[in-house]
C-alpha positions, -999 to +999 in steps of 0.1 A: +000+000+000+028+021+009+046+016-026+014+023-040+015+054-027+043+067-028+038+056-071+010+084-068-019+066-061-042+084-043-067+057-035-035+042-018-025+067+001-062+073+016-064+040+024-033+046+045-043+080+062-082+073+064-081+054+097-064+087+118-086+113+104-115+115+128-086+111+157-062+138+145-090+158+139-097+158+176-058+163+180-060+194+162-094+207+180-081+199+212-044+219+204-065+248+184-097+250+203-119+256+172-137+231+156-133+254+120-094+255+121-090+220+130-106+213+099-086+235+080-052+219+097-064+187+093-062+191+054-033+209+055-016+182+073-028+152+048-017+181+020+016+178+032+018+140+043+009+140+003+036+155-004+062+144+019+051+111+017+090+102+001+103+113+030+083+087+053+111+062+057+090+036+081+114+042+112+079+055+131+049+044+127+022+061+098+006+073+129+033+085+147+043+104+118+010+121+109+006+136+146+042+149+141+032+167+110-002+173+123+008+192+155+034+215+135+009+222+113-012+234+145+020+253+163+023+276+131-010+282+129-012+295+166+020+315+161-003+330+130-037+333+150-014+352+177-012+382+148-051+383+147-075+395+173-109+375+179-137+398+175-154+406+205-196+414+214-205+452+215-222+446+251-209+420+270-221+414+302-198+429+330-177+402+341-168+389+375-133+373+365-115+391+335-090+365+311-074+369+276-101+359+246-106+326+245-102+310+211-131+279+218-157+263+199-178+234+212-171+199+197-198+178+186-202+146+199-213+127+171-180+133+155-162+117+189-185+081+177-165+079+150-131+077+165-121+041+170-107+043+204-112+066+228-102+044+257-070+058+275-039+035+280-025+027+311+000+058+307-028+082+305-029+106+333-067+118+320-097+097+312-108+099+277-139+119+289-127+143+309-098+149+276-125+165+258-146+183+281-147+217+280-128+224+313-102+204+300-102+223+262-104+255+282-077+246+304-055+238+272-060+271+252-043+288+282-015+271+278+020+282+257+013+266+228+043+241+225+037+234+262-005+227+253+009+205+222+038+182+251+005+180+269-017+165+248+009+144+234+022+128+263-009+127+287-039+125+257-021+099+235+003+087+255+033+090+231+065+082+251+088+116+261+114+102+232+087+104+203+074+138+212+110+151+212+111+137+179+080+154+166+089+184+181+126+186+169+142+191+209+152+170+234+134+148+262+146+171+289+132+199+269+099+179+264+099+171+301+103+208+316+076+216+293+053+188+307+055+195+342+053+230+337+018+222+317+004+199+341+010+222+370-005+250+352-032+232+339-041+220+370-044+254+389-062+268+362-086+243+353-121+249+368-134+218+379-105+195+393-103+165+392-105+161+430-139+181+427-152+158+405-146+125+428-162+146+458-190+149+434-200+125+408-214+130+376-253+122+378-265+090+364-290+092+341-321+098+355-310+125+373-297+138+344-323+136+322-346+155+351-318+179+356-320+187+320-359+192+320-359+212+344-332+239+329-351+234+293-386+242+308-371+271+328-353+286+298-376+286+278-406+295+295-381+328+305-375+323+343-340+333+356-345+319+390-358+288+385-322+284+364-302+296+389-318+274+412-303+244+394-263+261+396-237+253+419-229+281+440-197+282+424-212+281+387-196+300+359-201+317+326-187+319+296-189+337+265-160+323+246-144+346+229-154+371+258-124+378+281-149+379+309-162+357+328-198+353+355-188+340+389-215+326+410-250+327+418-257+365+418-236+373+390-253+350+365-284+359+378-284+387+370-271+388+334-300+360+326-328+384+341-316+412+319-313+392+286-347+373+293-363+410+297-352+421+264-370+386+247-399+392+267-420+399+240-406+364+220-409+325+225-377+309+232-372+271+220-347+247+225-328+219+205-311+189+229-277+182+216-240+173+230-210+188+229-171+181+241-191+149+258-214+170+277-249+177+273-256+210+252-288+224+239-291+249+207-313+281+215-338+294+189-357+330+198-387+340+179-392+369+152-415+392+158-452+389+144-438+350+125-435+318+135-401+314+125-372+314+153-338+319+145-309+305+163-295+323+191-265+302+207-256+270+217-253+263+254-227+236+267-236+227+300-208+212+330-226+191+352-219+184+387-234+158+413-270+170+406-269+206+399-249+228+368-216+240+376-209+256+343-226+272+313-206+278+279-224+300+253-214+296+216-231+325+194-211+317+159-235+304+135-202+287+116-211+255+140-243+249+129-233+224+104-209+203+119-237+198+148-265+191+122-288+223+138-309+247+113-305+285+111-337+287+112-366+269+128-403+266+114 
């Protein structure tokens, strides 16, 4: 297949690359934080396997190879984003907690059922779920970006220290520095630790599925209270790519009553989905004097124990498609 190829066969060489697409998709999402670039890298990088495939002389594995190529291909693109500045609401909300903009988009989960094997190895320092979830992504995008890519290599795929300092042209010492220096970051600045997570559980099902009722019927009949009822005291809010950030109860209370009173006059309606492994749902508010409603945001929610300890809201309509949602709904 190889010498096929490498002869310029292109059914060849797809038969050769198609079984790591979905998973360095994912690679590139988690290392980029947008679901739009990673696509963009992701054909850049089997553009220039293409082309480089001569150079491939077996010593590594096809796999190993393509996530060397495939997480250059994402370190220059950062170093590029870094000369561009997201573009920001005209009236955000005031913030409790001010950051840098966050480059994030949500990650749909039907595109995480296609990867093989999600299932961490016993190297893995983070569960397969918890490598996708938003905290995690968030946690990532703040981050250098060489240290975010040592990261994800070594405690997402579990490639030994050796085969990152390959892919990454420097030495394992190099590599290691750069992987404690992550984790420890990563770990203060995540959200939701994983110590917080063990105290409390993620609901089963049922209470789940009531959990999520219970914030659907609530947001759509309108009623801030009865969804701030459902938060942690400790919830948060984010408008990614809005530097700030709502803290706790009163905060978010707040913003919800004043952006419910300026749809008072229009039906809200809302569209379950899932995102970064987490529930989600896609908001629709009404025109005035139609029946049609136009989509709003999407709305990740963190769950913890049995109450909502964060709300991510997505506003680009760029997502729509890869999560299957209408513009529009009749």
């Amino acid at each position: 297949m190889l010498t096929r190829a490498r002869a310029g066969d292109e059914g060849a060489f797809r038969s050769l690359v198609e079984p790591y697409r979905r998973e360095l998709h994912l690679h590139c999402y988690r290392i980029l934080g947008s679901l739009q670039d990673a696509e963009d890298l992701l054909q850049e990088t089997l553009l220039a396997a293409w082309r480089g495939l001569e150079k491939f002389e077996g010593r590594a594995s096809m796999r190993s190879w393509l996530y060397r190529i495939a997480t250059n291909q994402c370190l220059n693109a950062l170093r590029a984003r870094a000369r561009r500045a997201p573009e920001l609401q005209t009236d955000p909300p005031t913030p409790t907690r001010m950051a840098d903009p966050l480059w994030l988009e949500p990650y749909p989960d039907v595109m995480l059922e296609e990867i093989a094997d999600l299932a961490p190895g016993p190297d893995a320092r983070y569960e397969a779920k918890e490598a996708v979830a938003l905290t995690f992504v968030i946690g990532l995008q703040q981050l250098a970006p060489r240290q975010r890519a040592v990261l994800v290599l070594r405690d997402v795929l579990r490639f030994q220290a050796s085969e990152v300092a390959g892919m990454l042209d420097t030495s394992e010492a190099s590599v290691n520095s750069a992987l404690q220096r992550a984790r420890a970051t990563i770990e203060s600045r995540t959200p939701l630790s994983t110590e917080a997570l063990e105290r409390a559980p993620l609901p089963g099902p049922a209470v789940e599925l009531e959990l999520l009722g219970q914030f659907a019927d609530a947001f759509e009949d309108g009623d801030a209270d009865r969804i701030v009822a459902l938060l942690t005291d400790e919830a948060r809010y984010t408008m990614p790519p809005e530097p700030g950030e709502l803290h706790g109860k009163q905060a978010i209370s707040a913003y919800l009553h004043r952006q419910f009173s300026l749809t008072i006059d229009h039906s809200t309606r809302l569209v379950a989905t899932r995102a970064n492994g987490q529930p989600a749902f896609a908001t629709y508010v009404s025109d005035t004097h139609t029946s049609i409603s136009r989509f709003n945001s999407v709305l990740v929610l963190t769950l913890q124990g049995n109450r909502i300890s964060g709300l991510t809201r997505f506003a680009d309509t760029g997502i729509l498609p890869a999560f299957g949602l209408p513009r529009v709904l009749r």
